[in-house]
N, C-alpha and C positions, 0 to 999 in steps of 0.2 A: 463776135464782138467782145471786147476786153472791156471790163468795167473802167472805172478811174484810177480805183484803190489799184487793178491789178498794174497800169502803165507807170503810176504814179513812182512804184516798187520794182518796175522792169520786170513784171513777173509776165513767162507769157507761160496763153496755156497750152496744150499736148492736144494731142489727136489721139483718139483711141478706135481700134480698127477692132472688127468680128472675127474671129478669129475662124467660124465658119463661112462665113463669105466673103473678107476681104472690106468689107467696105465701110466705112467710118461710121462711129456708134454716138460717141460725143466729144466734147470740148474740156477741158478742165485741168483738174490735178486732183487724181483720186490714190488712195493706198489699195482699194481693193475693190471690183466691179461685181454686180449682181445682179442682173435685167435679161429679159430679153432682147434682141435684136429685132431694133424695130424693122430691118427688110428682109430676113430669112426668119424670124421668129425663134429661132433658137434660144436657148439659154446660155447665157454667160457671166461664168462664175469662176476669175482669175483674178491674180493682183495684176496691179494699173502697168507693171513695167512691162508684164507680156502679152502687151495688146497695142503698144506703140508702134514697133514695127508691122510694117504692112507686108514686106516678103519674107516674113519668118514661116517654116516651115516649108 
């Protein structure tokens, strides 16, 4: 769900995928990620553009 400010701006947000399981982490526009994965539990700790793609690697 896209706030106001961000339609307002045409800004949309990215998808960011787990780069151990594939499968989508959050929403946004980040420069650099830190969490774990909330469905494999793993940690991830990459910048935001190498976690866009979901068939990398």
């Amino acid at each position: 769900m896209e706030n106001n400010d961000q339609k307002k701006k045409g800004i949309k947000s990215k998808t960011y995928y787990c780069p151990h399981c594939r499968k989508p982490v959050m929403k946004g526009d980040v420069k650099r990620l830190n969490m774990t994965c909330p469905s494999c539990h793993k940690l991830i700790d990459a910048l935001g553009d190498e976690l866009l793609n979901q068939e990398d690697v």
